[in-house]
N, C-alpha and C positions, 0 to 999 in steps of 0.2 A: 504494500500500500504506500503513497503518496502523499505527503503532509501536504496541504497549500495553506496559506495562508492568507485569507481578507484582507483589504486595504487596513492598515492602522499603523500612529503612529505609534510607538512603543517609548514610552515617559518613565519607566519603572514597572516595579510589579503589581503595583497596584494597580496601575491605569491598563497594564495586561491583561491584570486578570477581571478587570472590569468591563475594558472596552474591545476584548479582540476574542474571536471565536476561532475554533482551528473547523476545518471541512475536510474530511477522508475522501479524494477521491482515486476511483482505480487509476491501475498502469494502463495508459496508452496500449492500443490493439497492437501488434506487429505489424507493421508495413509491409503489402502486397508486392512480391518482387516478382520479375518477369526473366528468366533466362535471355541475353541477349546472343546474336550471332558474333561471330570473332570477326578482327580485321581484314583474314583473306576472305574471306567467304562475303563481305560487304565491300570489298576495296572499289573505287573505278580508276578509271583510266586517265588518260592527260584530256581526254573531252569532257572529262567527267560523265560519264557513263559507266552502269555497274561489269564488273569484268563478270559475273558470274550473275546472269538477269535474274529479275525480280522475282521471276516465278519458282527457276529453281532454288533461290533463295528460300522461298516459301515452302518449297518440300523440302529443305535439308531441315528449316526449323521444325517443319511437320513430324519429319524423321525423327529428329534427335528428342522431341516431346513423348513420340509414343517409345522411344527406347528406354529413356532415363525420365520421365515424368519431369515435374519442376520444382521448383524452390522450397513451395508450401508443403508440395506429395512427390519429393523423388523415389523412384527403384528402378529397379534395372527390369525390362521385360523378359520373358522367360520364352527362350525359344524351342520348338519341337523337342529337338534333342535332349537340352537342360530337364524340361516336363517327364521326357520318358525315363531316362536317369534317376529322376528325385534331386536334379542339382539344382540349386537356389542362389545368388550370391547375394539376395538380399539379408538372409538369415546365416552371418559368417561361425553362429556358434553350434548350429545343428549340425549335423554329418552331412555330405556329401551326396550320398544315397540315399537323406532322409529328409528333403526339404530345406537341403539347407548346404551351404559350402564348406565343412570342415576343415575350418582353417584355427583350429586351436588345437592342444594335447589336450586331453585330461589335467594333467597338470597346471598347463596356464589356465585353464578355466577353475581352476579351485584356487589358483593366485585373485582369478576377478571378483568370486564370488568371498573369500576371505576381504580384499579392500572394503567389493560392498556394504558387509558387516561393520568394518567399520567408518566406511561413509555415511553410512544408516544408519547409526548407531542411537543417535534420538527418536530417531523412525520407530524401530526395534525395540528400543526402551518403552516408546511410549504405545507401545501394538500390546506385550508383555504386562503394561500396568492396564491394559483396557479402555487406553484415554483414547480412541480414535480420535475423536474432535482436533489432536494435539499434532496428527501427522502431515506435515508441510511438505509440496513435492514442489520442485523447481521450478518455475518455468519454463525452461526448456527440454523438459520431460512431458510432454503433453500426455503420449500413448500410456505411462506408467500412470499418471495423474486419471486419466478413462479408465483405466487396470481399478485402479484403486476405487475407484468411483463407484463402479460395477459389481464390484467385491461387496463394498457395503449393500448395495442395493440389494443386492442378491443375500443378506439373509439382514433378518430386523435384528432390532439392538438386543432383544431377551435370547439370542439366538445366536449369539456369537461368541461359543467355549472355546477347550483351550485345540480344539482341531482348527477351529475357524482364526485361531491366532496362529497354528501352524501355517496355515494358507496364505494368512495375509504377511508372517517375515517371509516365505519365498517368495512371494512376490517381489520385494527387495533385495533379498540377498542372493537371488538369480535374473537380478535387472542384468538387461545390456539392452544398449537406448537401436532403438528400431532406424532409417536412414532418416526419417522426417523429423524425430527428437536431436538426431547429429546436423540434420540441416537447418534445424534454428537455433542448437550452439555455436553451430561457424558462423551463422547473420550475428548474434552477440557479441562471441571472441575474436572471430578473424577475419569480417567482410572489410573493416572499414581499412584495411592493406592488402587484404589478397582480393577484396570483389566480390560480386556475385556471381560469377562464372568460374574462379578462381584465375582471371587473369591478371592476376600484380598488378589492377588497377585502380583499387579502392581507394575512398576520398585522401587519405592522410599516404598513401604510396610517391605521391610525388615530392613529400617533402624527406623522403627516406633514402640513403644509399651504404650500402646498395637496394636497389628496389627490392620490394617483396619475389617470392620465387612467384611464377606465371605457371602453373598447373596442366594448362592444356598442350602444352605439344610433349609433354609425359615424359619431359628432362628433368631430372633433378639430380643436384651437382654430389650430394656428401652419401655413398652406400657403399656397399661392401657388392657389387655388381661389374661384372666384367663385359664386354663387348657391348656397353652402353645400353645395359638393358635399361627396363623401369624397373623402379624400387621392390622389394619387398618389403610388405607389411612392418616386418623389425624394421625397416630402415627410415621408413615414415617414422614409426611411433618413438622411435630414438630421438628423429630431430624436434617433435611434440614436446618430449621428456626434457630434454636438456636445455632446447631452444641452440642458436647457433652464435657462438662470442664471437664478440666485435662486431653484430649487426642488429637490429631490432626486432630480430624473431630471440621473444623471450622461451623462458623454459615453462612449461603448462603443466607442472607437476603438482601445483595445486590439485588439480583436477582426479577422477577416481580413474583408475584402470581403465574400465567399463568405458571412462566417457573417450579418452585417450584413443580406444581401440575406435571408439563412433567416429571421431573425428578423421582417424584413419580411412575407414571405411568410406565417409564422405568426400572426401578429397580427393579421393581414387576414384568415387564416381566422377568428379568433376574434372578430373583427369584424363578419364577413358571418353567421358562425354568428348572434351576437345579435340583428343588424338581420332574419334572417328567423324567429327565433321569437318576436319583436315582433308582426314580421306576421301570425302566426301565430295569434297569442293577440287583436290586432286584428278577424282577419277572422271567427274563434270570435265576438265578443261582440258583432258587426255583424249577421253570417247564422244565427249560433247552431248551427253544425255548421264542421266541418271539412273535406272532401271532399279524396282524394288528391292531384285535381290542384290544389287550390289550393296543398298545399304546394311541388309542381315549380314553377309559376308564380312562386310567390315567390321561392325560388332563382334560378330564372332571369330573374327582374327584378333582384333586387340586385344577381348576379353582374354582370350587363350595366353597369351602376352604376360599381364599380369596373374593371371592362375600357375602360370609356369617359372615365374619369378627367381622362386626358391632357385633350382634345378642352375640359376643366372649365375649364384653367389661364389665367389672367390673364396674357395677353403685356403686355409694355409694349416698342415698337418705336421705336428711337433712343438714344441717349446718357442717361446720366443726365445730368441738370442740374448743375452746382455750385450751392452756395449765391452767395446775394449780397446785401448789406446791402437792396437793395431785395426781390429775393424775402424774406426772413425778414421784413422790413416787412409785407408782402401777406400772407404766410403767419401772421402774431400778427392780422390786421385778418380774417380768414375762423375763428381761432380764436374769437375775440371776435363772432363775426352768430349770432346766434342766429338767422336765417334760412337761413346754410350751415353753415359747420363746427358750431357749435354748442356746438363740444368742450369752453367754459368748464364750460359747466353740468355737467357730471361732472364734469373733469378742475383745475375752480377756474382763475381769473383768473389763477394764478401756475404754474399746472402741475404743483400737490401732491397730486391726488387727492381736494382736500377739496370739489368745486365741490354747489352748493344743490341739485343733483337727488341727488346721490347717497347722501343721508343722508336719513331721515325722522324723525320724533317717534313714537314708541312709543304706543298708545294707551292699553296695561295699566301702564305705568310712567313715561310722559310723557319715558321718557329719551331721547336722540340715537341713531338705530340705521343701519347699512347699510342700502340701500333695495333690494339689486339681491342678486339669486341668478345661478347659471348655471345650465345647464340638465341640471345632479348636484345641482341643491338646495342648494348650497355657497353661502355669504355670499360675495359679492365686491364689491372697493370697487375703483373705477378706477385705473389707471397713476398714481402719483407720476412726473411724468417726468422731474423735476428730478435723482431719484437715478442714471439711465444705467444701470437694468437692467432690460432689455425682452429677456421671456423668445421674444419670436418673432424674433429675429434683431437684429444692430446697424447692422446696412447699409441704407445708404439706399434699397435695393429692397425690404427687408423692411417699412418705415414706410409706405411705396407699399401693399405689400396692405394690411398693416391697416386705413390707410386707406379704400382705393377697394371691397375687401370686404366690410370688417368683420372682426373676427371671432368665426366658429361658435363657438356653445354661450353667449354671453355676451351682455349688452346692446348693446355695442362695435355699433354700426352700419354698414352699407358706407354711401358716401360718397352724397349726396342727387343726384341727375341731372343736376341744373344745374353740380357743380363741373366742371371740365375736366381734363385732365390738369395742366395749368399750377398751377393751383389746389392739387391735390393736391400736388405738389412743392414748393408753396411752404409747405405745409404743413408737408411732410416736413423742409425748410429748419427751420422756424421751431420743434422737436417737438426736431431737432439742436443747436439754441440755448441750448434750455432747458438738458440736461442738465450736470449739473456734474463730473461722469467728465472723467479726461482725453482726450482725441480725439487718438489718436494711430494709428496702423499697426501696433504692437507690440500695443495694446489688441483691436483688429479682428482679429487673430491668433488672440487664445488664444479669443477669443470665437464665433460664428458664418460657417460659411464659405458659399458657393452654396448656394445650395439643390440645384441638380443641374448636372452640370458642361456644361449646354446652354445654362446662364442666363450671359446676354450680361453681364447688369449687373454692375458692379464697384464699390466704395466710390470716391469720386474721393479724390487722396492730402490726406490731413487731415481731411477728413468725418468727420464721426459719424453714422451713422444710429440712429435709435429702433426698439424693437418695442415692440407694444403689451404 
């Protein structure tokens, strides 16, 4: 609820509490948002005319409505195949075969429902002492809030023993928020920078750098992914957990498991949403028609995409290495070949970002310019690595991908064939060296933890590791 307050002046307390009344009224409704179409798919041309007409514009929004639904009621539609299966991916915590996409153990769903417990924990409390009247659900839990609703309704108050309080804690203590309860936490926590489509456009993105990440062409720069797949699951909810230092994606660790995983979930639709009306607008300007089934086809190549994720990930099998005055040796003498690492030439002889590729000579103004964009069009100049803030994690596993990856959306290259693992770790050694942060376990703490609680590797105690 919402204080407001009547015209008055306030003289003391007396004159308060004489002449001023308070008035309860509600929170404002949530504002109606509308999915918009992206910049290729709307561009025109130097006559200004739309490169991809009006009409087919109108079936790909058509398309992309009955795929992924909209803002107020996103899901993904279910196609033949999905239906005959039992495969769902609106329901990520059911099985696979049973309505649902099985994309948790056992294990991590008894990590969500322990959180919930104690997210709930006044919920819980107050179900246990009988005080329904007392249980307060979020706002942006609608579906759980109708759950609850329904619950009561369905039996009267002389009527609700200690079975009927068994029903209503699992109700809670096996929430996980449905796409429409994660798609009006993102309008809450994360439109007003990443959008309503999730394109790094929202109102406060422009005064931000680097810009918010841009969801839909399904790049995302910091995972544990090789051949530039899209992310898996862990590697979203990592960067949720932790947020990413030295930029303004904060860490959302307040937040419960459950909602963390929503968020996920959501952001991957509006992900997959962009990468297929990309294709969309692609296979338009290639064939110069649209045909229905091209649009299912694409759907169901992306989706396949991120279902396969996992399968993407970069193992690294055995111990991390310690440092050692001769690895960090080996690792500055591969930073220095410009036949392997190479890494001067960007990242400078001294590891400041300032190295001879990465700057150019302006031709209109003859002045020193950034030479490298990423792949938002955004000026980027490489890692200073010297200052200890590498926004893809601080642990020596995290300096492992960047290196042996690359990484997506940037110049940042994965590693040339000939390095070895060895190689690459001495690298990582010698990346640990440079920075001037202090290396300590308190540091490693507040900063980036696993990426998913399956990953083996650990910082060794005193290590620093780098992200790019």
């Amino acid at each position: 609820m919402r204080i407001r307050t009547r015209s008055c002046v306030l003289a003391g307390l007396a004159l308060w509490g004489a002449g001023c009344q308070l008035d309860f009224a509600p929170e404002p409704a949530a504002p109606v948002v509308h999915y918009a179409l992206g910049p290729a798919t709307t561009a025109v041309d130097e006559a200004g005319d739309p490169v991809v007409p009006l009409h087919v514009q109108e079936h790909i929004a058509g398309s992309l409505g009955m795929l992924f639904g909209t803002p107020s009621s996103p899901r993904y539609l279910l196609t033949e195949e999905w239906v005959d299966e039992g495969f769902d991916p609106n329901w990520p915590t059911a099985a696979a075969d049973d309505q649902g996409s099985g994309e948790f153990s056992e294990d991590e769903l008894a990590r969500i429902k322990a959180d919930n417990e104690r997210d709930f924990r006044r919920e819980l409390a107050a179900i246990e002492a009988g005080d329904f009247d007392a249980v307060r659900i979020p706002s942006w839990m609608p579906d759980l809030e109708q759950s609850w609703r329904d619950l009561l309704a369905g039996k009267p108050a002389e009527q609700r023993d200690d079975a009927f309080k068994g029903e209503a804690k699992a109700l809670f203590v096996d929430y996980y928020p449905t796409l429409r309860e994660s798609a009006e936490h993102f309008r809450q926590q994360c439109v007003h920078c990443h959008g309503v489509e999730g394109g790094g456009d929202g109102p406060t993105a422009r005064f931000l750098n680097p810009r918010p990440r841009d969801y839909r062409p399904g790049i995302f720069k910091f995972t544990a992914q090789a051949d530039k797949s899209v992310p898996r699951r862990a590697d979203l909810y990592t960067i949720l957990d932790e947020g990413v230092t030295g930029t303004a994606m904060p860490s959302f660790r307040r937040l419960s498991k459950a909602e963390l995983h929503g968020l996920v979930d959501y952001v991957r639709l509006l992900s997959i949403r962009g990468m297929v009306e990309r294709d969309l607008v692609t296979t338009y300007l290639s064939d110069d028609a649209l045909p229905a089934e091209a649009v299912l086809e694409s759907y169901a190549s992306i989706w396949s995409k991120w279902k396969g994720a996992d399968e993407k990930k970069t193992k690294y099998d055995g111990d991390v290495p310690a440092p050692s005055p001769e690895s960090i040796e080996r690792g500055r003498t591969l930073f220095m070949d410009a036949a392997t690492g190479n890494c001067f030439s960007c990242h400078g002889e001294q590891g400041r970002g300032n190295g001879a590729s990465a700057f150019t000579t302006s031709p209109e103004t003859g002045e020193v310019v950034p030479a490298y964009k990423d792949d938002w069009g955004n000026v980027i100049i490489p890692r200073n690595l010297r200052q200890g803030i590498f926004r893809g994690g601080r642990r020596p596993i995290d300096i492992y991908y960047r290196i042996k990856n690359g990484i997506n959306g940037t110049p940042m290259p994965a590693a040339v064939s000939s390095m070895t693992d060895a190689d690459i770790w001495a690298l990582v050694h010698y990346v640990g060296s440079l920075s001037s942060q202090p290396r300590t376990r308190a540091h490693r703490s507040a900063g980036h933890a696993p990426h998913d609680a399956t990953d083996p590797q650990q910082s060794s105690p005193g290590q620093t590791s780098s992200g790019h």
